[in-house]
MARBA-3410 file (N, C-alpha, C, O; in Angstrom, 1 decimal):
185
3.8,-12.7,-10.3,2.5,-12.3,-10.9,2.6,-10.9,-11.4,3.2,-10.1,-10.6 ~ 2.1,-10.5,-12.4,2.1,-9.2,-12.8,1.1,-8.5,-12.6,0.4,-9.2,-11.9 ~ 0.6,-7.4,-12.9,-0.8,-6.7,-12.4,-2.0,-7.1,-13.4,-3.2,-7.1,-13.1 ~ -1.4,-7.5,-14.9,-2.5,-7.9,-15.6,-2.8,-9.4,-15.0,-4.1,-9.5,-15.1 ~ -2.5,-10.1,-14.6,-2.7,-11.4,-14.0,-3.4,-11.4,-13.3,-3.7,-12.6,-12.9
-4.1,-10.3,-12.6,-5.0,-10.1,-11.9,-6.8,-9.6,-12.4,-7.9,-9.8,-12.0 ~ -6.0,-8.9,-13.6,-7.6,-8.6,-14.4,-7.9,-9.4,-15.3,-8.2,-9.1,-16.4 ~ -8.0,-10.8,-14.9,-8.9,-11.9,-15.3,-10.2,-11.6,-16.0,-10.8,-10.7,-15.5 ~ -10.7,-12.2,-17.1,-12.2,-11.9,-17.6,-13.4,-11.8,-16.8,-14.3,-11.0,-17.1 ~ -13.3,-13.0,-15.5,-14.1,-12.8,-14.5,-14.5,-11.6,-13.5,-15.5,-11.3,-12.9
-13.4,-10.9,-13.5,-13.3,-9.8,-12.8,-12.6,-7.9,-13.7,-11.6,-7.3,-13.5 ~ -14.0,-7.7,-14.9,-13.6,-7.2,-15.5,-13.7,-6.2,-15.2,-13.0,-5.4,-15.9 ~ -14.4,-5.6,-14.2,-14.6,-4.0,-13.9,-13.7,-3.6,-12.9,-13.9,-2.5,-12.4 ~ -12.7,-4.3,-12.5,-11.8,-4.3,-11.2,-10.5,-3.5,-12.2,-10.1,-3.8,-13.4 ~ -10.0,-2.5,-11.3,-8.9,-1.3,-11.8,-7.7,-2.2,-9.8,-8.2,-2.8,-8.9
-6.5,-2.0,-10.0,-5.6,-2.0,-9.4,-4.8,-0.8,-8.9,-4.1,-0.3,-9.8 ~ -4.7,-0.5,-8.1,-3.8,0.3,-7.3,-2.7,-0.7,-6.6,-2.9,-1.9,-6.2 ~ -1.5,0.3,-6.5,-0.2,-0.6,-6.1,0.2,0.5,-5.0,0.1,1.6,-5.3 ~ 0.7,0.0,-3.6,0.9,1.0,-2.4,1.8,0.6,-1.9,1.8,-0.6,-1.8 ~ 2.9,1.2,-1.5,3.8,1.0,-0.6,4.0,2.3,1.2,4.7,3.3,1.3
3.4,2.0,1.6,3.7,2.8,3.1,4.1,2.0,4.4,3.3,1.7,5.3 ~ 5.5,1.6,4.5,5.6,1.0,5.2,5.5,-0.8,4.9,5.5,-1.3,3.8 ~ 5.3,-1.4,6.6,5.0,-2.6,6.2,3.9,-2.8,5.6,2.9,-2.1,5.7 ~ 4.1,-4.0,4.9,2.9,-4.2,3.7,1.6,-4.8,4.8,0.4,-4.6,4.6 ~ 2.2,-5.7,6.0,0.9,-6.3,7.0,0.0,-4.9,7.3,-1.2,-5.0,7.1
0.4,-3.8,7.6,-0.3,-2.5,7.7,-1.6,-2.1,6.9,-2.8,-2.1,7.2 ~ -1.0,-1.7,5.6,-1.6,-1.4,4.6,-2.4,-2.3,4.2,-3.5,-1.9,3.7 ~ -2.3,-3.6,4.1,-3.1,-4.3,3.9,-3.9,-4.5,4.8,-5.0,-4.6,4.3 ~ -4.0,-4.7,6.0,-5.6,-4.4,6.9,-6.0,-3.1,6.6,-7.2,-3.1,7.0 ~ -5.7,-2.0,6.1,-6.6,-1.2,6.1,-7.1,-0.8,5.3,-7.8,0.2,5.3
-7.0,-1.7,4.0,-7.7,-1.8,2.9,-8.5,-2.9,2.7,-9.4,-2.8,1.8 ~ -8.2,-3.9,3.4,-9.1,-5.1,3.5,-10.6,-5.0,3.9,-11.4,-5.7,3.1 ~ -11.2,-4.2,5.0,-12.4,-3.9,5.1,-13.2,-3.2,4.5,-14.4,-3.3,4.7 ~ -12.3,-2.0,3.2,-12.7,-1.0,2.3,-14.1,-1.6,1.4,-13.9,-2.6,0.7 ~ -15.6,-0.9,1.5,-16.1,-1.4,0.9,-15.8,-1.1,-0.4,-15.2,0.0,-0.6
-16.1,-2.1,-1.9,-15.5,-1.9,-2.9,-14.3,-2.4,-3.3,-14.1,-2.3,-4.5 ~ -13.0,-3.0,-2.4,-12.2,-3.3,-2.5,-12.2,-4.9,-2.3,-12.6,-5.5,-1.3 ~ -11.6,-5.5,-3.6,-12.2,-6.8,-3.8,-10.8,-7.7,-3.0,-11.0,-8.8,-2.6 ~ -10.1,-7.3,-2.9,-8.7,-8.1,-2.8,-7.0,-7.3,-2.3,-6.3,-6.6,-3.1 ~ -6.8,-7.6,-1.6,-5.5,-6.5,-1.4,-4.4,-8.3,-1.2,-4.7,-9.4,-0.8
-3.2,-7.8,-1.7,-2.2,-9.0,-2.3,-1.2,-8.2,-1.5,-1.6,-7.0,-1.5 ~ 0.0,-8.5,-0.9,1.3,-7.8,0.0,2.3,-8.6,-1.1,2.7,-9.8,-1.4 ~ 2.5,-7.4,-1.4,4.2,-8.2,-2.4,5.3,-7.5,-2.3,5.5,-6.9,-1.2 ~ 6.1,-7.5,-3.4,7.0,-6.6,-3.5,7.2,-6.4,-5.1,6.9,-7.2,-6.0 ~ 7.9,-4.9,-5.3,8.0,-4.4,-6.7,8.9,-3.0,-6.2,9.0,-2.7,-5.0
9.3,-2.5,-7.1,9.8,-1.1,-7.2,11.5,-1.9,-7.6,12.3,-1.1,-8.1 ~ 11.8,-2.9,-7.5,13.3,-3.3,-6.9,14.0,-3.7,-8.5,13.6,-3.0,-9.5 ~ 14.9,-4.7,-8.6,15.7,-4.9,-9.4,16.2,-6.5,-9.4,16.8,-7.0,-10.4 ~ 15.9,-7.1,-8.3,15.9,-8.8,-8.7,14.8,-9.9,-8.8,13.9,-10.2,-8.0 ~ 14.9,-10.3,-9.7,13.5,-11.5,-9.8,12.6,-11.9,-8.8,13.0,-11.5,-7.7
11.7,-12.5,-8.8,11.0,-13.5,-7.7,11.5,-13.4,-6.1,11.3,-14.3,-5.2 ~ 12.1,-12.2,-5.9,13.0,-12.0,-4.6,11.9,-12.5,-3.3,10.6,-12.3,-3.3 ~ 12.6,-13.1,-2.2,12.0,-13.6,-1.0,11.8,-12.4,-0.2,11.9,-11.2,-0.5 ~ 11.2,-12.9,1.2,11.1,-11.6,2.1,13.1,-11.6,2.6,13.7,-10.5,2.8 ~ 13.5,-12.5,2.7,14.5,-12.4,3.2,15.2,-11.2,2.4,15.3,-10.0,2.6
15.5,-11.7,1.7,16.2,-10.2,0.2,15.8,-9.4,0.5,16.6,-8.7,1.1 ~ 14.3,-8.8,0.4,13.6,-7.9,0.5,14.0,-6.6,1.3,14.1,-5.4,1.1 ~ 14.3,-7.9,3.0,14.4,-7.5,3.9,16.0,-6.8,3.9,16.2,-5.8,4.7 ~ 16.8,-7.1,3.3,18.5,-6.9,3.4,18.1,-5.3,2.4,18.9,-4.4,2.2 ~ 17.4,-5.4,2.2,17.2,-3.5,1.4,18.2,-3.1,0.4,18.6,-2.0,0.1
18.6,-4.3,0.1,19.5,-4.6,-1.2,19.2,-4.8,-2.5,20.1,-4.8,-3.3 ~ 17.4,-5.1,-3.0,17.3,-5.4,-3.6,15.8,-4.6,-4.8,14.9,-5.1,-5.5 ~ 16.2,-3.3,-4.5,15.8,-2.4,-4.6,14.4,-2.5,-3.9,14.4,-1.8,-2.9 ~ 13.3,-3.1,-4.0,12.0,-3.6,-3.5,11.3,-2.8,-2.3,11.9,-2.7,-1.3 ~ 10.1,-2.4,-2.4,9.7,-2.1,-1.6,8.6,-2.5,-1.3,7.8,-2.6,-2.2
8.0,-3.0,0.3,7.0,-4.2,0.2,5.4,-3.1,-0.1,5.0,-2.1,0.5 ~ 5.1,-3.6,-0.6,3.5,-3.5,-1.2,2.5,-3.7,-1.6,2.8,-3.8,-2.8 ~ 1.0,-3.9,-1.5,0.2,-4.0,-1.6,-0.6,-3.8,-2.9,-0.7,-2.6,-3.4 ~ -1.2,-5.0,-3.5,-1.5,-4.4,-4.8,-3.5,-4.9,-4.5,-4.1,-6.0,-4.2 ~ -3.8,-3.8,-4.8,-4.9,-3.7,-4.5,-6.2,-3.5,-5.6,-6.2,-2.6,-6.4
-7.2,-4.5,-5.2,-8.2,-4.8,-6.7,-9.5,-3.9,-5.9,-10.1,-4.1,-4.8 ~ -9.6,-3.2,-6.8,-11.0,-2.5,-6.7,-12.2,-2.4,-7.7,-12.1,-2.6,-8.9 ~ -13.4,-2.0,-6.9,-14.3,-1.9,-7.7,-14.1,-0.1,-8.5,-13.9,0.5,-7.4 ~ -14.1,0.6,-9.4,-14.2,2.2,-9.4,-15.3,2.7,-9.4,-15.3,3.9,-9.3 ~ -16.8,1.8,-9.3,-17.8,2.2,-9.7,-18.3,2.5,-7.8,-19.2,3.2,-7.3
-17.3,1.6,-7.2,-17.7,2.1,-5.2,-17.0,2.7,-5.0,-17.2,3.7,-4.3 ~ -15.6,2.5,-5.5,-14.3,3.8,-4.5,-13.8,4.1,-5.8,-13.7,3.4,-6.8 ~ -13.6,5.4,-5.7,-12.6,5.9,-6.6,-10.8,6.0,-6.5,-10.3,6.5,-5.5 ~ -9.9,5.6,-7.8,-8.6,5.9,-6.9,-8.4,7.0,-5.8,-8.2,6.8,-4.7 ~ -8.5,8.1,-6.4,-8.8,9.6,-5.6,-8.8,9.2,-4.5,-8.1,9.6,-3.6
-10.1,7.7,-4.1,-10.2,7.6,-2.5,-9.4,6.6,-1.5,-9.1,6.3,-0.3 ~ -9.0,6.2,-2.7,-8.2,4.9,-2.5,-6.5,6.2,-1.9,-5.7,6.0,-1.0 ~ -6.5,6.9,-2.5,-5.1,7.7,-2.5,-5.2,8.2,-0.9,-4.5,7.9,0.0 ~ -6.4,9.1,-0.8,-6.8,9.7,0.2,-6.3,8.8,1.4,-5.3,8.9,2.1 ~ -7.4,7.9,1.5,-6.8,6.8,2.4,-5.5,6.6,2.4,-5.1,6.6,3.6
-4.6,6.4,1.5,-2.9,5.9,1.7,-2.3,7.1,2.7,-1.5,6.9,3.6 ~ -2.8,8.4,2.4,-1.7,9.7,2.7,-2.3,9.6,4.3,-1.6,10.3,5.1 ~ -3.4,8.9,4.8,-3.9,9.0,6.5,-3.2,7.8,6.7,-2.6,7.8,7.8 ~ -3.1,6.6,5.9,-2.9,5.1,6.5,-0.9,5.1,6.9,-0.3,4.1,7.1 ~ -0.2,6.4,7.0,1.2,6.0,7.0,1.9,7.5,6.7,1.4,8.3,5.9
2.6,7.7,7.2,3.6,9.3,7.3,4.5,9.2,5.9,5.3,8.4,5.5 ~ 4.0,10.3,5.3,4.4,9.8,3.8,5.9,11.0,4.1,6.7,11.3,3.2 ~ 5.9,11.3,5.1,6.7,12.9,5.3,8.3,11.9,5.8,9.4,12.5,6.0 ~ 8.3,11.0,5.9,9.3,10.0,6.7,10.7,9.3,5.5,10.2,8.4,4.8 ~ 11.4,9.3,5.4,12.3,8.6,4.4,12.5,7.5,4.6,12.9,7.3,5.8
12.4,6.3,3.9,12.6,5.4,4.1,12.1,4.2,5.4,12.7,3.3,5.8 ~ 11.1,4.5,5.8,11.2,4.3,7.6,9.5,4.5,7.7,9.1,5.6,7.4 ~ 8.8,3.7,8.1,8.0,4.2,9.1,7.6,3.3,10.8,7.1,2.2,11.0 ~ 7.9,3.9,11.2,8.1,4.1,13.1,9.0,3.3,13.1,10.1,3.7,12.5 ~ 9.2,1.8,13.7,10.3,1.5,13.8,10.8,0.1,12.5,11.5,-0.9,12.5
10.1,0.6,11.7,10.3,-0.3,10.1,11.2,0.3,9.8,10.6,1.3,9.9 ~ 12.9,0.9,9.2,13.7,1.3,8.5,14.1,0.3,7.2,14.0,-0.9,7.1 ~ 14.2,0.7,6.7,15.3,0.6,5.2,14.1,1.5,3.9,13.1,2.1,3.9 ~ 15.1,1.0,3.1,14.5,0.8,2.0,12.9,0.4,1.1,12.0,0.8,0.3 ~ 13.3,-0.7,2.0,11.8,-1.7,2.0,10.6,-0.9,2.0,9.6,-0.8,1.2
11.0,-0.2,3.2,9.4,0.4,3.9,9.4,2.1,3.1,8.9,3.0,3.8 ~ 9.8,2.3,2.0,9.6,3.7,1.6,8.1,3.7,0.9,7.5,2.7,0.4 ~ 7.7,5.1,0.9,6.3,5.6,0.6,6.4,5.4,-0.6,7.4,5.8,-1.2 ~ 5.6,4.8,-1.3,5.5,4.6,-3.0,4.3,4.0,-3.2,3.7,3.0,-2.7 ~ 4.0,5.0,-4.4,2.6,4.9,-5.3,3.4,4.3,-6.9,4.3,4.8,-7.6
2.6,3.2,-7.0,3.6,2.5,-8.6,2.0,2.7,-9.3,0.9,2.2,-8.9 ~ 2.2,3.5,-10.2,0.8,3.8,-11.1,1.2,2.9,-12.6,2.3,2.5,-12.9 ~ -0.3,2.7,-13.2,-0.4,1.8,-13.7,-0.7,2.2,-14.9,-0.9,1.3,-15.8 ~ -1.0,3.4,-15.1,-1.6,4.0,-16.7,-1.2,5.6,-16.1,-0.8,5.9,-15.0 ~ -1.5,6.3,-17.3,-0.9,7.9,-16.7,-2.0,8.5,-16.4,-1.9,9.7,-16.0
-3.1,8.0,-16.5,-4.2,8.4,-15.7,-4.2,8.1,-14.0,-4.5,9.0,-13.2 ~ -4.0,7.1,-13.8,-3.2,7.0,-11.9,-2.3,7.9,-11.9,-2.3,8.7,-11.0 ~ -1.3,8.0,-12.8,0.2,8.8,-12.8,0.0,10.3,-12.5,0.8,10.9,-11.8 ~ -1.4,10.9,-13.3,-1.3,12.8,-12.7,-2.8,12.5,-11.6,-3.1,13.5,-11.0 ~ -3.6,11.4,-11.5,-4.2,11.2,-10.7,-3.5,11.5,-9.0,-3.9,12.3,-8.1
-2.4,10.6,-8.9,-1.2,10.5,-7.9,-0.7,11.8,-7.8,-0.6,12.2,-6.6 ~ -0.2,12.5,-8.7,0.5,13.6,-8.8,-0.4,14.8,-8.0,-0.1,15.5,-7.0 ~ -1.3,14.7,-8.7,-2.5,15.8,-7.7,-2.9,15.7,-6.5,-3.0,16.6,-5.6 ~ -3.3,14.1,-6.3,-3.1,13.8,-4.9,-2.4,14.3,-4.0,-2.8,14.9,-3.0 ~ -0.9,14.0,-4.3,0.0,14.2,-3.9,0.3,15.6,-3.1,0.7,15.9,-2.0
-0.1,16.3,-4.7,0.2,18.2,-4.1,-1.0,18.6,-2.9,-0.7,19.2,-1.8 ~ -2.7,18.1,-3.2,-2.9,17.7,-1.6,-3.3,17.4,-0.3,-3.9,17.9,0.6 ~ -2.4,16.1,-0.7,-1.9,16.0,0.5,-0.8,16.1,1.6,-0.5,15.5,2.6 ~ -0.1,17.6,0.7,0.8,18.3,1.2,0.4,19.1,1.8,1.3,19.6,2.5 ~ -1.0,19.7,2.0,-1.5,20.7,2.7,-1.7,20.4,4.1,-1.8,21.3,4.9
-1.7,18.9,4.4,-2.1,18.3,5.7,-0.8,17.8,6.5,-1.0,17.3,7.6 ~ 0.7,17.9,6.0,1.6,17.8,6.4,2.8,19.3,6.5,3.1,20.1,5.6 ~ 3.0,19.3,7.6,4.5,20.3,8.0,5.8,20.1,7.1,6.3,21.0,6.5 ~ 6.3,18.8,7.2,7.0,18.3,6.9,7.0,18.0,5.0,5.9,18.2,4.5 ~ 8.4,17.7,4.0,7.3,17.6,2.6,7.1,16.1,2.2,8.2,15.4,2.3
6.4,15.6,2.0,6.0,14.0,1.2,7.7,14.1,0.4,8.3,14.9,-0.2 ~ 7.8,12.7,1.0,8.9,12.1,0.2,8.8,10.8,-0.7,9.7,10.1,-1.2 ~ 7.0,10.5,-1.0,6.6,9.2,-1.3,7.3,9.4,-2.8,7.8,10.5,-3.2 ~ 7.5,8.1,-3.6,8.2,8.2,-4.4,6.9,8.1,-5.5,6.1,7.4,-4.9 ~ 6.4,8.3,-6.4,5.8,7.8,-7.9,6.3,7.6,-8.8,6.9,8.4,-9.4
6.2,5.9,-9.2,6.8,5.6,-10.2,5.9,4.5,-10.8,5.2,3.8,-10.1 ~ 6.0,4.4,-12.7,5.7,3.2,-13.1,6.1,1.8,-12.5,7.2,1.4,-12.1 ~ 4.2,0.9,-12.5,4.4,-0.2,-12.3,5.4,-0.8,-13.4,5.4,-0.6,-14.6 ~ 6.2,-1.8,-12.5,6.8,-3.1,-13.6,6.0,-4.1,-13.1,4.8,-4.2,-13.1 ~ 7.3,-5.2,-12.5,6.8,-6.5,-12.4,6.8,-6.6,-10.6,7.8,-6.3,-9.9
5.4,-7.0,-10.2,5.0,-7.2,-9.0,4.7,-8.9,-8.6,3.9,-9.8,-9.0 ~ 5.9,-8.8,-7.5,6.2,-10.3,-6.9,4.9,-10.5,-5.6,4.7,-9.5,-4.9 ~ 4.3,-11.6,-5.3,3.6,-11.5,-4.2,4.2,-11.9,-3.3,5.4,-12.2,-3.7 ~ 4.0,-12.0,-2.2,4.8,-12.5,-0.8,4.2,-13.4,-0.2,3.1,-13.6,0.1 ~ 5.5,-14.3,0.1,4.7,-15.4,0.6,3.6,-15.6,1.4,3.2,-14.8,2.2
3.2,-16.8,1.3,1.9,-17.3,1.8,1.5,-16.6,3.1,0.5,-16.0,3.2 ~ 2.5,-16.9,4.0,2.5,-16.5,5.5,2.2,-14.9,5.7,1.7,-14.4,6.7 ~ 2.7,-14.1,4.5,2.1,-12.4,4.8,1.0,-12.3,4.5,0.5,-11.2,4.8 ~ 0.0,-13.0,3.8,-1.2,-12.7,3.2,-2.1,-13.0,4.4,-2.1,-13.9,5.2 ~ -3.0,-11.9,4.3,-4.0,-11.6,5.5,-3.4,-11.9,7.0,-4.0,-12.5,7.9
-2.3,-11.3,7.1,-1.4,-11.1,8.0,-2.1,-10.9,9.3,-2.1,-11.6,10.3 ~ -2.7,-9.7,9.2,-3.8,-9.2,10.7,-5.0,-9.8,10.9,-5.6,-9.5,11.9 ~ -5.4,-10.5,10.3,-6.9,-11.3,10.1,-6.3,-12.8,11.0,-6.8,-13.3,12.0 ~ -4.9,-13.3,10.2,-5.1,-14.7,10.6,-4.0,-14.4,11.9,-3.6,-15.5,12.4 ~ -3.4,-13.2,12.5,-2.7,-13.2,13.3,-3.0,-12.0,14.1,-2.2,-11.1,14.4
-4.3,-11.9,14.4,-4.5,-10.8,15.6,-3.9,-10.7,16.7,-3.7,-9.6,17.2 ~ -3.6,-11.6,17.3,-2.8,-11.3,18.3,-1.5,-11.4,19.0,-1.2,-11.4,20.2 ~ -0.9,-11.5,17.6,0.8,-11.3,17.3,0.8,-9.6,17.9,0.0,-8.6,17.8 ~ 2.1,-9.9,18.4,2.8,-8.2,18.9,2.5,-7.8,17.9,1.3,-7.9,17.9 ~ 2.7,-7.5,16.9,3.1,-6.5,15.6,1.7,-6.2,15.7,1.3,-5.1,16.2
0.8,-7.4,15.1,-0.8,-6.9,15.0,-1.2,-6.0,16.4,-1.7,-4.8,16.3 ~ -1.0,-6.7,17.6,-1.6,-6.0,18.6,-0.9,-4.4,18.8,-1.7,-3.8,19.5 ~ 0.0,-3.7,18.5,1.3,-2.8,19.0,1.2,-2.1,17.8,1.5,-0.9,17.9 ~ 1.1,-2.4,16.6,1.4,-1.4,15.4,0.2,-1.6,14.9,-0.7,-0.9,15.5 ~ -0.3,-2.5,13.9,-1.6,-2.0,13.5,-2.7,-2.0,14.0,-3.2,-0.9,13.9
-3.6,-2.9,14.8,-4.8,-2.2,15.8,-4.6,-1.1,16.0,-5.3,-0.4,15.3 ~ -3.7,-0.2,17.0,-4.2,0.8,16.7,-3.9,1.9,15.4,-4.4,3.0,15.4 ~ -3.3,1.5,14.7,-3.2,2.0,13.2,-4.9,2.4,12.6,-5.4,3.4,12.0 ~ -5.3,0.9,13.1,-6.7,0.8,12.6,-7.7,1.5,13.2,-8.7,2.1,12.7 ~ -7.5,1.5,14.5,-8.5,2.6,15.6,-8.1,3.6,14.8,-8.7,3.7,13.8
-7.3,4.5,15.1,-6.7,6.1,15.2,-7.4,6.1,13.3,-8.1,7.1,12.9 ~ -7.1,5.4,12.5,-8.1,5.7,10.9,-9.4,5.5,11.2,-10.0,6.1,10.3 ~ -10.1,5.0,12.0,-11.9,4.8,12.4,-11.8,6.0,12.8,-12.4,6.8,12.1 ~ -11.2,6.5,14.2,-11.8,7.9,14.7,-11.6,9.1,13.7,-12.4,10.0,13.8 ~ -10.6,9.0,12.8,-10.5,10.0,11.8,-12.0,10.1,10.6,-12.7,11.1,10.2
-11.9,8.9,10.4,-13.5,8.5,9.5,-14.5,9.4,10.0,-14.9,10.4,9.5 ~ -14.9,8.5,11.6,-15.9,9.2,12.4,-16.1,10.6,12.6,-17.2,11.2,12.5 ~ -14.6,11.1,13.1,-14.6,12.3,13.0,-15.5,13.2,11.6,-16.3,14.1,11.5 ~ -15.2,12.7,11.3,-15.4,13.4,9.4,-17.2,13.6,9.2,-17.7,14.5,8.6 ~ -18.1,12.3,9.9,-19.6,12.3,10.3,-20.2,13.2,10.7,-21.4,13.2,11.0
END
């Protein structure tokens, strides 16, 4: 599927953002609840072979990095907040890796889609350098062609709450971003 395959005539006011921070089950619960955010899809893109499986994906061989392509409303969130959100939802300061996710796969990457996301991202980026010690290694680059993932990753945390992963990595992913929100009240 490509990212225009998504802005269907039915859903004309919807803009897409594409995220990679880590595993894609992550990121996609914590955009799933976003009011404004019509749809978050877990795929893969950034890579170099066709229609690639999770298995490929997973061998970090095949350039790919798993992520989330996400349909929004702009008139409820703005990219701006949509970004905001990525640089709290995942350690953008990390290479390749986040906690015990390694390769390739799991690197930080924002795939912008017009060059208005592209210095949108860019600004972001500088910051949300202010809130890190360490420097952002997230990558920005043009979207190409974005593969979805299979059936079984989609709504990953929803239909599998209480798989280890869900219970051990994202719940509290998802707490520790609520108290940060709260905080902010």
């Amino acid at each position: 599927m490509k990212p225009s395959d998504l802005n269907e005539p039915d859903l004309p006011n919807l803009e897409i953002a594409t995220l990679g921070g880590g595993c894609f089950w992550c990121i996609e619960a914590v955009y799933e609840p976003i009011e404004g955010v019509e749809s978050v899809v877990s795929g893969y893109a950034g890579g170099h072979v066709k229609n690639p499986t999770y298995h490929q994906v997973s061998s970090g061989e095949t350039g790919h990095a798993e992520v989330t392509q996400i349909s929004y409303d702009p008139s409820v969130i703005s990219y701006e907040e949509i970004l905001d959100l990525f640089w709290q939802a995942h350690d953008p300061t990390t290479l390749n890796r986040q906690g015990n996710d390694v390769g390739p796969q799991y690197r930080s990457i924002i795939l912008y889609h017009n060059d208005q996301q592209k210095q949108v991202a860019e600004q972001s980026l500088k910051k949300a350098q202010e809130q890190f010690d360490q420097p952002i290694v997230t990558e920005i680059q043009p979207m190409t062609d974005f593969y979805p993932a299979e059936d079984y990753h989609q709504d990953f945390y929803e239909n599998n709450p209480n798989h280890p992963y869900s219970v051990f990595v994202i719940k509290p992913k998802l707490e520790k971003l609520k108290k940060k929100e709260e905080a902010k009240h």
